[in-house]
PyMOL commands that place a pseudoatom at each C-alpha (Angstrom):
pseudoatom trace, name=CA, resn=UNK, resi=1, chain=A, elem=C, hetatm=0, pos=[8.697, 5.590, -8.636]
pseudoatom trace, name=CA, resn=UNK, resi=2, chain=A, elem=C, hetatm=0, pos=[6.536, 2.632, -7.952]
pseudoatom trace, name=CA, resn=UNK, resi=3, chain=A, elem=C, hetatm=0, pos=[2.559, 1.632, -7.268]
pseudoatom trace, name=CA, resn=UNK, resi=4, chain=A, elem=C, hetatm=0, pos=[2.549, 0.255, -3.974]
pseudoatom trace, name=CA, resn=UNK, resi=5, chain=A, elem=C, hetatm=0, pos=[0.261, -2.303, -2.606]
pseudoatom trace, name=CA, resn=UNK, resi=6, chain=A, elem=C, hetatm=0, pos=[-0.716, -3.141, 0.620]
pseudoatom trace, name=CA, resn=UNK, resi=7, chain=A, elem=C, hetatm=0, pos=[-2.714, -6.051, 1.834]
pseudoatom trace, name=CA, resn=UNK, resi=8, chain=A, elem=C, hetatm=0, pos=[-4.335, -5.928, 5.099]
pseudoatom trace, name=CA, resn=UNK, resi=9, chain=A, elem=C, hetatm=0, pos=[-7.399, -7.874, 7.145]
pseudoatom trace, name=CA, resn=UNK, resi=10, chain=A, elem=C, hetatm=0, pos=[-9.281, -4.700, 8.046]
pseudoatom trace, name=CA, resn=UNK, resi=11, chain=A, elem=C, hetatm=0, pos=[-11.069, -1.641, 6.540]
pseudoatom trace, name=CA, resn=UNK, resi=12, chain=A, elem=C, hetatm=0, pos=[-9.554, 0.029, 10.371]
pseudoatom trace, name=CA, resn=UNK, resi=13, chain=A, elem=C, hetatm=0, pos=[-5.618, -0.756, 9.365]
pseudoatom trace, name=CA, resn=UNK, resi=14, chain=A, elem=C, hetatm=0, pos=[-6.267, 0.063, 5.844]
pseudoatom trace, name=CA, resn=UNK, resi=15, chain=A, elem=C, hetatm=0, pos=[-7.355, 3.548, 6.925]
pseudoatom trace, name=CA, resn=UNK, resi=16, chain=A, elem=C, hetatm=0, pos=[-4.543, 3.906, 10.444]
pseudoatom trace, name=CA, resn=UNK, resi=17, chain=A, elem=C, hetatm=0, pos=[-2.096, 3.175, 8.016]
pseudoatom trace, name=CA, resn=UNK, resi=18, chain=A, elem=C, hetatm=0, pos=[-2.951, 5.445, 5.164]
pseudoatom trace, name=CA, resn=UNK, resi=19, chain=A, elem=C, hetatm=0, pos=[-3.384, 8.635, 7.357]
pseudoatom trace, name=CA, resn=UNK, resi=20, chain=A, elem=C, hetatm=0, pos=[0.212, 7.514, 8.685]
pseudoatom trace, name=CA, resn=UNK, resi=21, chain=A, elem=C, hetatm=0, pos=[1.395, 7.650, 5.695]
pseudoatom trace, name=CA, resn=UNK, resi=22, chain=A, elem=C, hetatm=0, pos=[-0.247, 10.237, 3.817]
pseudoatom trace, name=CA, resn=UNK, resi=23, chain=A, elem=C, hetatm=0, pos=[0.073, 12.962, 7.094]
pseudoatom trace, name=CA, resn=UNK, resi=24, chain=A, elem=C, hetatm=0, pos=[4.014, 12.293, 6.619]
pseudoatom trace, name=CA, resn=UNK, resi=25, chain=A, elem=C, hetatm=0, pos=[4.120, 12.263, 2.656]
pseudoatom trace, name=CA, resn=UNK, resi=26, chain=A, elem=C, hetatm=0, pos=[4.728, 8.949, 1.866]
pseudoatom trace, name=CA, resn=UNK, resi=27, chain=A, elem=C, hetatm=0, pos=[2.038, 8.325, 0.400]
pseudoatom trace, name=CA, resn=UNK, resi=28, chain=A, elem=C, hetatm=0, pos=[0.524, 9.906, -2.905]
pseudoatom trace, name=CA, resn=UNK, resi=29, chain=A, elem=C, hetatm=0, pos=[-2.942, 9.258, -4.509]
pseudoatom trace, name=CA, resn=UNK, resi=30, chain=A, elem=C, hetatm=0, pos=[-4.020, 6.162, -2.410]
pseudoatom trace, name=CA, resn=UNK, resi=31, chain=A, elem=C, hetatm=0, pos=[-7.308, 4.263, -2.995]
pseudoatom trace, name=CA, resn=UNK, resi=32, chain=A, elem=C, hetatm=0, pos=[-8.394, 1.791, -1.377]
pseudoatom trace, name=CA, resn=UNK, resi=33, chain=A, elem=C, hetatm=0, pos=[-10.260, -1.665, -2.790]
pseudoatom trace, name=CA, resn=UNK, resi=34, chain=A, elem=C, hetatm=0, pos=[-12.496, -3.219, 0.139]
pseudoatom trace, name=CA, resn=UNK, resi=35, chain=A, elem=C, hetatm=0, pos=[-13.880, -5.985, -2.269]
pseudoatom trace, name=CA, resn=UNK, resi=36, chain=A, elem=C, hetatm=0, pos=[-11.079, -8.206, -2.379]
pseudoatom trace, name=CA, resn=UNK, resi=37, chain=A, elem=C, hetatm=0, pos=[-10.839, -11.226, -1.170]
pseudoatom trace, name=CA, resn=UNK, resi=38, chain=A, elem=C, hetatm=0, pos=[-7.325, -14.173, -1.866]
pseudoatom trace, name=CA, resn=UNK, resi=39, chain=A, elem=C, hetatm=0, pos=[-7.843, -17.494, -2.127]
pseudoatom trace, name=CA, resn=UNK, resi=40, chain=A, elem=C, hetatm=0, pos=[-6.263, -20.161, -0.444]
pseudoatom trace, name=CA, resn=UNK, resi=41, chain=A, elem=C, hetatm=0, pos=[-6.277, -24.001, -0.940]
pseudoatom trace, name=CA, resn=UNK, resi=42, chain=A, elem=C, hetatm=0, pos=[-6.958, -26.182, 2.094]
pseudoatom trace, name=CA, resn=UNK, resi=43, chain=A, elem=C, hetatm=0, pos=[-8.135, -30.125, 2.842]
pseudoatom trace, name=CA, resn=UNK, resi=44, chain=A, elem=C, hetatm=0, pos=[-8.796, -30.334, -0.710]
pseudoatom trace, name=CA, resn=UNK, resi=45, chain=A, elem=C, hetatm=0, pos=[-10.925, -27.384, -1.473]
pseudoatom trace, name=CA, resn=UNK, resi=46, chain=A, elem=C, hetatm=0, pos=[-10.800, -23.634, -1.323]
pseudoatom trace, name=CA, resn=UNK, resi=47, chain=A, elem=C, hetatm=0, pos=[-10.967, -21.075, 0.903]
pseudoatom trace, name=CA, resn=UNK, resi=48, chain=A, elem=C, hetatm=0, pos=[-11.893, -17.480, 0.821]
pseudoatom trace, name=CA, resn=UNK, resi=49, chain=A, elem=C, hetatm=0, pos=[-10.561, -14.966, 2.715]
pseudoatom trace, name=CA, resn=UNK, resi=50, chain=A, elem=C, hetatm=0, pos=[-11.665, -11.321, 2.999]
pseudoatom trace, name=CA, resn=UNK, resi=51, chain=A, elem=C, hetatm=0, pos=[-8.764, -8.331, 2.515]
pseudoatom trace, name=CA, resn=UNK, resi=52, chain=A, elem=C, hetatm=0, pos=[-8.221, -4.920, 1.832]
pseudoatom trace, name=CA, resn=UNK, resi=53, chain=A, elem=C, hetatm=0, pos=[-5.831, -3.274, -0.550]
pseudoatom trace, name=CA, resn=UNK, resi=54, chain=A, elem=C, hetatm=0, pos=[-4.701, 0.379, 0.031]
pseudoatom trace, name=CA, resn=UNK, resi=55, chain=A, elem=C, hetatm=0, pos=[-2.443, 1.361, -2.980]
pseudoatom trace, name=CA, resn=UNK, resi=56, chain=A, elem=C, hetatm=0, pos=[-0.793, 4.325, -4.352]
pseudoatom trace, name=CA, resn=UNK, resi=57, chain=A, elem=C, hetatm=0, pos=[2.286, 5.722, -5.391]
pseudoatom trace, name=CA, resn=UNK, resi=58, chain=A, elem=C, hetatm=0, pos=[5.673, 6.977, -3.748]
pseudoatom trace, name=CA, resn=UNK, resi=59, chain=A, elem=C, hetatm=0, pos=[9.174, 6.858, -4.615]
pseudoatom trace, name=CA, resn=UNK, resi=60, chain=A, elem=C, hetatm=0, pos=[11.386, 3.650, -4.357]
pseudoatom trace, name=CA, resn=UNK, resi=61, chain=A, elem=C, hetatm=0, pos=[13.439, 4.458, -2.294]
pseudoatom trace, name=CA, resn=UNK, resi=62, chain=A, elem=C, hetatm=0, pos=[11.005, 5.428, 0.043]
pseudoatom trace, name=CA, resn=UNK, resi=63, chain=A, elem=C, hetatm=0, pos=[9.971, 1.464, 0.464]
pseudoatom trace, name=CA, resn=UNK, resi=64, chain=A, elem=C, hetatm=0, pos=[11.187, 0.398, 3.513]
pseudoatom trace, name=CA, resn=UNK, resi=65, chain=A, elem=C, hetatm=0, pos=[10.575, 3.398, 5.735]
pseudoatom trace, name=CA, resn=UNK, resi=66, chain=A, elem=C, hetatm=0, pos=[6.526, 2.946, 4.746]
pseudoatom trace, name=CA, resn=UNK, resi=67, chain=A, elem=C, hetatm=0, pos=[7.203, -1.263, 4.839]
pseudoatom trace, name=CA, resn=UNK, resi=68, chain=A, elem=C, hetatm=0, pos=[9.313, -0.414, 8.485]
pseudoatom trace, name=CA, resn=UNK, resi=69, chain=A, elem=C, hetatm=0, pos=[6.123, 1.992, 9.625]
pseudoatom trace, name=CA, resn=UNK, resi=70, chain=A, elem=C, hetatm=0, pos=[3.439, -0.595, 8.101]
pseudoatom trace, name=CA, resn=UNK, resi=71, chain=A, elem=C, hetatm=0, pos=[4.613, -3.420, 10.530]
pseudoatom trace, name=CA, resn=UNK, resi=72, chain=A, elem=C, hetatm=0, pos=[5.133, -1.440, 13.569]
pseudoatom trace, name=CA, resn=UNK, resi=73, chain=A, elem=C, hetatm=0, pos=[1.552, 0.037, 12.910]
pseudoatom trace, name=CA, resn=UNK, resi=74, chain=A, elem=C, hetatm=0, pos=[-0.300, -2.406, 11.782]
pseudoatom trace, name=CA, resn=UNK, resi=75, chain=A, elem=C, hetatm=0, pos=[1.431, -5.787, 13.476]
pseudoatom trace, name=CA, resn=UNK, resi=76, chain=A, elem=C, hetatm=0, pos=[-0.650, -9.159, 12.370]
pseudoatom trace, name=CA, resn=UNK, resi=77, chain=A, elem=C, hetatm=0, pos=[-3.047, -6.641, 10.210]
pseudoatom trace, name=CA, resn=UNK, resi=78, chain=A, elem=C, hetatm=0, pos=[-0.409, -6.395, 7.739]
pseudoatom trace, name=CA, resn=UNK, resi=79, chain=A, elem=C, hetatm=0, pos=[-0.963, -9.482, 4.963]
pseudoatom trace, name=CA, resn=UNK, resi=80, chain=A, elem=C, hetatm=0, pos=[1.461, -8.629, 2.614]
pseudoatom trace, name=CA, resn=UNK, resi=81, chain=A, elem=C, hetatm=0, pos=[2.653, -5.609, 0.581]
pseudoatom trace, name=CA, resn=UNK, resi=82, chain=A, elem=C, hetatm=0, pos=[4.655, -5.266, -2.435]
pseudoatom trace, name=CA, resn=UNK, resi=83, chain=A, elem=C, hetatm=0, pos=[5.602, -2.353, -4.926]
pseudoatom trace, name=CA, resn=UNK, resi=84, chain=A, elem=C, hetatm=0, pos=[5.462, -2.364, -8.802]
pseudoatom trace, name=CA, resn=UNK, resi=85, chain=A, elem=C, hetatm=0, pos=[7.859, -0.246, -10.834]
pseudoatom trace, name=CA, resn=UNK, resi=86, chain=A, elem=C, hetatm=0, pos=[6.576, 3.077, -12.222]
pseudoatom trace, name=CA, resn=UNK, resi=87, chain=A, elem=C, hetatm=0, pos=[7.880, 3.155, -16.159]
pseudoatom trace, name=CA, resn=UNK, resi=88, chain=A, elem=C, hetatm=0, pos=[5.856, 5.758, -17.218]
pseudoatom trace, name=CA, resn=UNK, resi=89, chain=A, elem=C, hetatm=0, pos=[4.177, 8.282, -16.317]
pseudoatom trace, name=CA, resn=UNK, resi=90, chain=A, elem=C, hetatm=0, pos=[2.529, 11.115, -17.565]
pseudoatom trace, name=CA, resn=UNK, resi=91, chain=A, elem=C, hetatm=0, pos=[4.768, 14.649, -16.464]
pseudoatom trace, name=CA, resn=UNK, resi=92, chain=A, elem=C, hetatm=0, pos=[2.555, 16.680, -13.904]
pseudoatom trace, name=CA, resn=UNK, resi=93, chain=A, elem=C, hetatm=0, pos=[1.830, 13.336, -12.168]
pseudoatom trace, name=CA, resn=UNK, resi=94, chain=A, elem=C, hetatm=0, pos=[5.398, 12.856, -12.185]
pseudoatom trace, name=CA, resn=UNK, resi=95, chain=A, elem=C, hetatm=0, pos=[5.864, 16.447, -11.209]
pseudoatom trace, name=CA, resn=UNK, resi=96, chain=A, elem=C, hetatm=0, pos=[3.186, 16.061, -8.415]
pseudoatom trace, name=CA, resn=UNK, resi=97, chain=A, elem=C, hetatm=0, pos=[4.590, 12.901, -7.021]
pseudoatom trace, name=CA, resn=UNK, resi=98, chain=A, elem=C, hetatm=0, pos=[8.356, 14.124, -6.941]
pseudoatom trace, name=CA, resn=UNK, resi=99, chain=A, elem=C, hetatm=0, pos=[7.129, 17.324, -5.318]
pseudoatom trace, name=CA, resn=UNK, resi=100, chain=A, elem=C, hetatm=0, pos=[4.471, 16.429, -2.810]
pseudoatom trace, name=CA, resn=UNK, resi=101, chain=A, elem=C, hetatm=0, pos=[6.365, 13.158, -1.778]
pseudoatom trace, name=CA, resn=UNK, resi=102, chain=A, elem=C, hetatm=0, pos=[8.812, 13.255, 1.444]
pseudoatom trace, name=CA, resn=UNK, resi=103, chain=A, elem=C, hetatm=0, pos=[12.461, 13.618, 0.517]
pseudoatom trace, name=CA, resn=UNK, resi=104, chain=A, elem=C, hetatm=0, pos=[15.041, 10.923, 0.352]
for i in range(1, 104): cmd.bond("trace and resi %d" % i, "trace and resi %d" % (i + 1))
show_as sticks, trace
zoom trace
């Protein structure tokens, strides 16, 4: 199981891509954080740039069928996404997220 993160440049992608995933079960318990914004160093000084994050969980092995539908979807939207191993968990979250998440 991992927590997934996605990074993308609109509230509009954030929300395409996580009815995408959730309608197909890919997706479990996904928030959404519209106040973030990365930093980037440029001519000598920094530079702010506004981003989403959409996160939840899935299983890992389920990665790169969401990464695979996040690209075709969301094209130059997508910033960056990454998932974080799951090593623990407490069991009817488990049991929800092994049940209500698409097979492998």
């Amino acid at each position: 199981m991992i927590h997934l993160t996605i990074q993308t440049r609109t509230v509009e992608a954030a929300e395409r891509l996580a009815a995408h995933l959730m309608e197909r079960h890919l997706l479990l318990h996904p928030t959404m954080d519209t106040d973030h914004e990365e930093l980037t160093w440029a001519e000598g000084r920094l530079t702010r740039t506004s981003q989403l994050l959409l996160q939840g969980m899935t299983k890992a092995l389920l990665y790169r069928e969401i990464e695979q539908a996040a690209m075709a979807l969301l094209g130059h939207d997508l910033v960056r996404m990454h998932g974080t191993p799951i090593t623990h968990m407490d069991p009817e979250a488990q049991k929800r997220l092994l049940e209500q998440t698409a097979k492998t």
